[in-house]
Biopython code that builds the backbone (N, CA, C, O; Angstrom):
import numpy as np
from Bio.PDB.StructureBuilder import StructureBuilder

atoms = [
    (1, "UNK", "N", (-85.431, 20.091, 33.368)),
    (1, "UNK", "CA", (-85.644, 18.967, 32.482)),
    (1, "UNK", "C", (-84.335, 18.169, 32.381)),
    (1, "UNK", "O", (-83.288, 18.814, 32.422)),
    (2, "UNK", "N", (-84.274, 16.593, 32.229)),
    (2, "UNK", "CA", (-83.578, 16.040, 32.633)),
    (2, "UNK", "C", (-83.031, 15.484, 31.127)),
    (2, "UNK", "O", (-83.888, 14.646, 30.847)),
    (3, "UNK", "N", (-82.267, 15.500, 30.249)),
    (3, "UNK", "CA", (-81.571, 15.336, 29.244)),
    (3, "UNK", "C", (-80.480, 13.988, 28.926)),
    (3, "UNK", "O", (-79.766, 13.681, 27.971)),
    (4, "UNK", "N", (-80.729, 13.486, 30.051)),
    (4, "UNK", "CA", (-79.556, 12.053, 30.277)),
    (4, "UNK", "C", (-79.681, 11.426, 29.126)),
    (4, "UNK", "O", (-78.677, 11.005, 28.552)),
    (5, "UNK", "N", (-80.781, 11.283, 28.668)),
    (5, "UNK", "CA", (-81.442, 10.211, 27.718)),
    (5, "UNK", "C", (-80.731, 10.558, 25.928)),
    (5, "UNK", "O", (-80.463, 9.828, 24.974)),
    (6, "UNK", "N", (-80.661, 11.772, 26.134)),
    (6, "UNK", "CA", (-80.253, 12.308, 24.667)),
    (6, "UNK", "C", (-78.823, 12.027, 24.465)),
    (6, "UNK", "O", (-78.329, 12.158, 23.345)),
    (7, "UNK", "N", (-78.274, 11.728, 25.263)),
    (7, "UNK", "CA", (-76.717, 11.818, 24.418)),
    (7, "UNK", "C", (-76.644, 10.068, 24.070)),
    (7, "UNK", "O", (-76.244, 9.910, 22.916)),
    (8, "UNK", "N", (-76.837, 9.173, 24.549)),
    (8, "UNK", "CA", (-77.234, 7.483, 24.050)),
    (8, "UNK", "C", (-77.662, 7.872, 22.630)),
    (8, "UNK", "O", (-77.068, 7.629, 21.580)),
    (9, "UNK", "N", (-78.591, 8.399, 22.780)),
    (9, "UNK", "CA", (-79.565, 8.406, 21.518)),
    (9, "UNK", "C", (-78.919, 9.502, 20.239)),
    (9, "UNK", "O", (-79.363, 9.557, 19.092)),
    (10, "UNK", "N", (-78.180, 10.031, 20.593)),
    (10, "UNK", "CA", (-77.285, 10.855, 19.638)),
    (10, "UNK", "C", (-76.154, 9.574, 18.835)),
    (10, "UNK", "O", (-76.175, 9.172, 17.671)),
    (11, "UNK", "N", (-75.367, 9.239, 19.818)),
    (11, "UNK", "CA", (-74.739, 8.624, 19.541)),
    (11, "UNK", "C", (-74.890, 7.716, 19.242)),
    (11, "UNK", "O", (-73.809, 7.360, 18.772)),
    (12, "UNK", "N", (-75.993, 6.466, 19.104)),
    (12, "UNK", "CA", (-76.856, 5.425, 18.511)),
    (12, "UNK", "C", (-77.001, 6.348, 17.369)),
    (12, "UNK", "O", (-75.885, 6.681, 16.969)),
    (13, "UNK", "N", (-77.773, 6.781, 16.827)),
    (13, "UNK", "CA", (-78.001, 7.893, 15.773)),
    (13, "UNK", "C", (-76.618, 8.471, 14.637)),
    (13, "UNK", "O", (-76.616, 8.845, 13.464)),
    (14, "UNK", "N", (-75.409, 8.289, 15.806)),
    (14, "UNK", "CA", (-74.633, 8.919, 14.621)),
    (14, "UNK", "C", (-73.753, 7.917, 13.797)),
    (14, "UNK", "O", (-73.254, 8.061, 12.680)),
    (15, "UNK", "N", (-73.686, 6.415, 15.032)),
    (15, "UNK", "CA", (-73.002, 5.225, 14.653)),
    (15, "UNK", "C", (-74.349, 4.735, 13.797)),
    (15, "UNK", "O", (-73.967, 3.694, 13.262)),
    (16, "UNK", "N", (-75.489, 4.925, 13.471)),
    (16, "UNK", "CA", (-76.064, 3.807, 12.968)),
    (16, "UNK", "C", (-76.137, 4.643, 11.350)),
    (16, "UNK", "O", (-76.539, 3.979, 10.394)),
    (17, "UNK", "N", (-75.811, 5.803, 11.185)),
    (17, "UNK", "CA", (-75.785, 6.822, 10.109)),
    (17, "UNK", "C", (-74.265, 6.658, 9.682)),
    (17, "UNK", "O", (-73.920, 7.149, 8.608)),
    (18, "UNK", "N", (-73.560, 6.148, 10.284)),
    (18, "UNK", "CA", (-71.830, 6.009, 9.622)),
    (18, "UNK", "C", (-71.925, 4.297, 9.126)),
    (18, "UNK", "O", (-71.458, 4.020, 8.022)),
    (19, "UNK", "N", (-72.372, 3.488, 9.745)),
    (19, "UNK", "CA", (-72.538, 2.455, 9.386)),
    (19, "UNK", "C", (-73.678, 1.973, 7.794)),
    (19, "UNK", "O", (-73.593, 1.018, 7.023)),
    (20, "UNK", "N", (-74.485, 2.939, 7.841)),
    (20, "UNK", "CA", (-75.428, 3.044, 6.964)),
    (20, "UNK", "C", (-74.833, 3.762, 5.478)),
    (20, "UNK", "O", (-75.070, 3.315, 4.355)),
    (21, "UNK", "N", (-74.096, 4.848, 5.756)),
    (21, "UNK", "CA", (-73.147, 5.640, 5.004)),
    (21, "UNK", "C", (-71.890, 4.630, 4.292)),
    (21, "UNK", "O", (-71.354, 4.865, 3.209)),
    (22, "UNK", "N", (-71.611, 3.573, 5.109)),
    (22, "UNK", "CA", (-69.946, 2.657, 4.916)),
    (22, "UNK", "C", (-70.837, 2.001, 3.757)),
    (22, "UNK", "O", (-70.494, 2.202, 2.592)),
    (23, "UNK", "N", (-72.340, 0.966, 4.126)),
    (23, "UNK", "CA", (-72.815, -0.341, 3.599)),
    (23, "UNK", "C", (-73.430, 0.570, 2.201)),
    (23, "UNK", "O", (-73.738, -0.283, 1.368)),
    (24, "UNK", "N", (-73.712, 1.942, 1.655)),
    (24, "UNK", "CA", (-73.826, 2.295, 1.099)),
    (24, "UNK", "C", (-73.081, 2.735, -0.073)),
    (24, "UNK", "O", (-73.526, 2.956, -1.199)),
    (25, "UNK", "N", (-71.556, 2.856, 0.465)),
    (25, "UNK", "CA", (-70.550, 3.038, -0.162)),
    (25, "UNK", "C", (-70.031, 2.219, -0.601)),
    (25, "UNK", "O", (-69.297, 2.481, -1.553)),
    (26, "UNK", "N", (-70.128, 1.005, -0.201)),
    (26, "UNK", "CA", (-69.126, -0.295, -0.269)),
    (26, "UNK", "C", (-70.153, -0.827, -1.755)),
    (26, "UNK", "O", (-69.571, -1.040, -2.819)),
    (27, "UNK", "N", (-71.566, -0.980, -1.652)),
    (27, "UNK", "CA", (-72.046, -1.247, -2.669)),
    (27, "UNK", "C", (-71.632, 0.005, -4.010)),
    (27, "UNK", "O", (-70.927, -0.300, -4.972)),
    (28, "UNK", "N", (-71.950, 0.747, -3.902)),
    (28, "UNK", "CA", (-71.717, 1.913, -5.123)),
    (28, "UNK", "C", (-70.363, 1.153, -5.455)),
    (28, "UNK", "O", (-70.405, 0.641, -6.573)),
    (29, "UNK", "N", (-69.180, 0.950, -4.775)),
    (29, "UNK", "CA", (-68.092, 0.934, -4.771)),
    (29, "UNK", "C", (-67.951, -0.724, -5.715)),
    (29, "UNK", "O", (-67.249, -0.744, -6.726)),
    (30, "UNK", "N", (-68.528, -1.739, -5.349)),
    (30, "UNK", "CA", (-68.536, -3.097, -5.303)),
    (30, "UNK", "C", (-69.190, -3.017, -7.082)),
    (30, "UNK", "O", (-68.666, -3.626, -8.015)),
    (31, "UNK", "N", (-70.351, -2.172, -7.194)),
    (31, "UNK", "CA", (-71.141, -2.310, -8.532)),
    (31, "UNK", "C", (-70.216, -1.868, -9.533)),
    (31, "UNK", "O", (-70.212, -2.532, -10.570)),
    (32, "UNK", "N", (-69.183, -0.590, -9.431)),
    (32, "UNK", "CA", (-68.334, 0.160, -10.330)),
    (32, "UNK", "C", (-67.149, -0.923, -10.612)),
    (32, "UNK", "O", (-66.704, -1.093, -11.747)),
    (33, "UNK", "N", (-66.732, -1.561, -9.601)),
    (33, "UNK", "CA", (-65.591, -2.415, -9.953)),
    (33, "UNK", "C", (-65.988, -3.347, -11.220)),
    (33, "UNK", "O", (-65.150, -3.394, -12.120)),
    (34, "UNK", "N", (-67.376, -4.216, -11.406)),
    (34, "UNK", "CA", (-67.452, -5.106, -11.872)),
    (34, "UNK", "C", (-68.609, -4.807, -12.872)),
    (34, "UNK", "O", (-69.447, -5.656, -13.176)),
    (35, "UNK", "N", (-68.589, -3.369, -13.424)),
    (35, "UNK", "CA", (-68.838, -2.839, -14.699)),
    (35, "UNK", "C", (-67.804, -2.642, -15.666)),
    (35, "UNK", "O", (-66.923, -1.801, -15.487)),
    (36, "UNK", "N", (-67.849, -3.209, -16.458)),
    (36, "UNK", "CA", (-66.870, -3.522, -17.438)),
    (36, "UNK", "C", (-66.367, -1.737, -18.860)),
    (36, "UNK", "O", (-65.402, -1.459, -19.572)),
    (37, "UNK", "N", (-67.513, -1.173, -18.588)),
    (37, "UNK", "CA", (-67.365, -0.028, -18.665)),
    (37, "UNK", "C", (-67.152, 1.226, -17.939)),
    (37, "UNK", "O", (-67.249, 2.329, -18.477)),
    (38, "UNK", "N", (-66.918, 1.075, -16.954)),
    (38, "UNK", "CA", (-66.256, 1.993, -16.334)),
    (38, "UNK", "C", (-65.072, 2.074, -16.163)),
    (38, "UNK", "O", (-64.367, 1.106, -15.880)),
    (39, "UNK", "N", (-64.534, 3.608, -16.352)),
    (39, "UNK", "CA", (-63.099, 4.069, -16.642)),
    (39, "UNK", "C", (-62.205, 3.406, -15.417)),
    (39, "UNK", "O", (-62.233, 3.569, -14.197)),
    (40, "UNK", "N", (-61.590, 2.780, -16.086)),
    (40, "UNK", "CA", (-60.193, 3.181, -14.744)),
    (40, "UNK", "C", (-59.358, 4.020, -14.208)),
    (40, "UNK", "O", (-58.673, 4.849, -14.807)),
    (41, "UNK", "N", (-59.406, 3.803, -12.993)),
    (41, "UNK", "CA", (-57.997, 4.644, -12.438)),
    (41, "UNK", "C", (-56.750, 5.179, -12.838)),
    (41, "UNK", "O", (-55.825, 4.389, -13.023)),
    (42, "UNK", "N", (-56.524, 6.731, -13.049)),
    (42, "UNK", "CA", (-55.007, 6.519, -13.184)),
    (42, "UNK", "C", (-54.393, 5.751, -12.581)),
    (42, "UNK", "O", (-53.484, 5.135, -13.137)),
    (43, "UNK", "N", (-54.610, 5.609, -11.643)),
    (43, "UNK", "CA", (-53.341, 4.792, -10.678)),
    (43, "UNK", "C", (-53.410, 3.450, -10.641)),
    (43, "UNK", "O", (-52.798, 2.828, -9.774)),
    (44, "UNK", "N", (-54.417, 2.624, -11.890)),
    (44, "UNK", "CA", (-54.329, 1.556, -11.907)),
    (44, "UNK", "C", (-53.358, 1.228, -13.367)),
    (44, "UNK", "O", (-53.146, 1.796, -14.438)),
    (45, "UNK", "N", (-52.930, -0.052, -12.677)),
    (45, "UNK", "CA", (-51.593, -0.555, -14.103)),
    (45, "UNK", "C", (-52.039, -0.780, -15.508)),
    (45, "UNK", "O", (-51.494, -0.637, -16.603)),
    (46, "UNK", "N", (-53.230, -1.188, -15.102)),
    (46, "UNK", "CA", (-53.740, -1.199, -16.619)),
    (46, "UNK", "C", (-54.653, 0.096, -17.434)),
    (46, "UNK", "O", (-55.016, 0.149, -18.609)),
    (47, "UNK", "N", (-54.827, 0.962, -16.449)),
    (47, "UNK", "CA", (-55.734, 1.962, -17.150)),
    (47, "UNK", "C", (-55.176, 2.555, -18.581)),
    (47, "UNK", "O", (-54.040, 2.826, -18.968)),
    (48, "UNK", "N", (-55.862, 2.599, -18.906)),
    (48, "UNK", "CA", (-55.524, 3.222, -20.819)),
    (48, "UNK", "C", (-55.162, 5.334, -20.599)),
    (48, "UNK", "O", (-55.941, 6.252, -20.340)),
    (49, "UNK", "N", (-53.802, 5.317, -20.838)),
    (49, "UNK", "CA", (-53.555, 6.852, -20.811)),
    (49, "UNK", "C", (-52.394, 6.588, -20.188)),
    (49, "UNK", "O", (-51.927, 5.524, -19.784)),
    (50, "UNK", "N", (-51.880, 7.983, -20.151)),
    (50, "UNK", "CA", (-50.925, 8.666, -18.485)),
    (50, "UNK", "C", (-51.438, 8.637, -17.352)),
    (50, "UNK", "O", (-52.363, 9.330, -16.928)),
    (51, "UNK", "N", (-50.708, 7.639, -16.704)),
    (51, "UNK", "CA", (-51.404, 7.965, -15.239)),
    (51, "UNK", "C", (-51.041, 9.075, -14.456)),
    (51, "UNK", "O", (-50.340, 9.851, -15.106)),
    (52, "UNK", "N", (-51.298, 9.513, -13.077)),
    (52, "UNK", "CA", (-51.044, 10.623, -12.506)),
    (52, "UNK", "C", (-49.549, 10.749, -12.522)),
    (52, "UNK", "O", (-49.049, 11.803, -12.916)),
    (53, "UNK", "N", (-49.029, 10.057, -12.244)),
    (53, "UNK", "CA", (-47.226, 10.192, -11.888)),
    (53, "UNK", "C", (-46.914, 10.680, -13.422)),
    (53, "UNK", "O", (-46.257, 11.721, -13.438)),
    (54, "UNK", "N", (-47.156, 10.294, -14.375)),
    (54, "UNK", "CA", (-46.597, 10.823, -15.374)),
    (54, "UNK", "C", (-46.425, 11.888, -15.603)),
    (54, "UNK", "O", (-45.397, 12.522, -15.841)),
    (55, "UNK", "N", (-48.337, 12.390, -15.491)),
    (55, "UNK", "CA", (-48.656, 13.610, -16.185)),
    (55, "UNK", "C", (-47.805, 14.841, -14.492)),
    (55, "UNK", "O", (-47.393, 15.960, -14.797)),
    (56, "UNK", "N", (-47.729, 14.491, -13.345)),
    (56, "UNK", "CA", (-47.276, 15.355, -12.820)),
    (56, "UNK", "C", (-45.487, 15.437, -13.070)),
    (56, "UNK", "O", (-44.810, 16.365, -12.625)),
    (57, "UNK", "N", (-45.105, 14.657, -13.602)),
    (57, "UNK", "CA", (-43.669, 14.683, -14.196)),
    (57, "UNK", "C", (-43.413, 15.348, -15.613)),
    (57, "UNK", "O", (-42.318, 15.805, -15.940)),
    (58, "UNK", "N", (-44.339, 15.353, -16.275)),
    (58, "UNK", "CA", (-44.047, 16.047, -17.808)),
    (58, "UNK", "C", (-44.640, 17.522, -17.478)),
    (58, "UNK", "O", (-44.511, 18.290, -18.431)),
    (59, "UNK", "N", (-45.260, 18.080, -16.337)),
    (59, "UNK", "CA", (-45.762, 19.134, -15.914)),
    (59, "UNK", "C", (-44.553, 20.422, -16.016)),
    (59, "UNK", "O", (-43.685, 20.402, -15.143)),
    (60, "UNK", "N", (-44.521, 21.041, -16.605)),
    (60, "UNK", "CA", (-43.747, 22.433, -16.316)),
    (60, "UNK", "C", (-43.303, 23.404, -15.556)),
    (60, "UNK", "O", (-43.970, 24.437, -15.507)),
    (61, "UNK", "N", (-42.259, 23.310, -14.905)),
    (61, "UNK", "CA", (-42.492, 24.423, -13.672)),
    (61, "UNK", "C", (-41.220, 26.096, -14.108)),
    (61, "UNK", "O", (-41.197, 27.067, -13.352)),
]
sb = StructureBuilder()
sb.init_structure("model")
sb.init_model(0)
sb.init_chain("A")
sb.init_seg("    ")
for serial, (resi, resn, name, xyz) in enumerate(atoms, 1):
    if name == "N":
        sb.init_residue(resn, " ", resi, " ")
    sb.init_atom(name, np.array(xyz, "f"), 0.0, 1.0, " ", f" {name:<3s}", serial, name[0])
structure = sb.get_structure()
């Protein structure tokens, strides 16, 4: 049996599932930015708290 055909079709299959995965993310991603209730980032300048650099500097060793 001759199998040539399957590896095109894998790889169509795995680019059209990473591309599908990106346009999926980018929205989730796009909706959270421009909810006015959702938390911010430590690592953003305005987020309300300690951001990460802090809290790993007041950390105890």
């Amino acid at each position: 049996m001759d199998l040539v055909w399957l590896l095109p079709l894998l790889a169509m299959f795995t680019l059209l599932s990473v591309v599908v995965f990106a346009l999926l993310s980018k929205k989730r991603v796009e909706e959270r930015r421009h909810d006015p209730n959702s938390p911010k980032s430590s690592l953003a300048p305005d987020s309300a708290g300690a951001g990460a650099v802090e809290k790993l500097q007041r950390k105890p060793r």
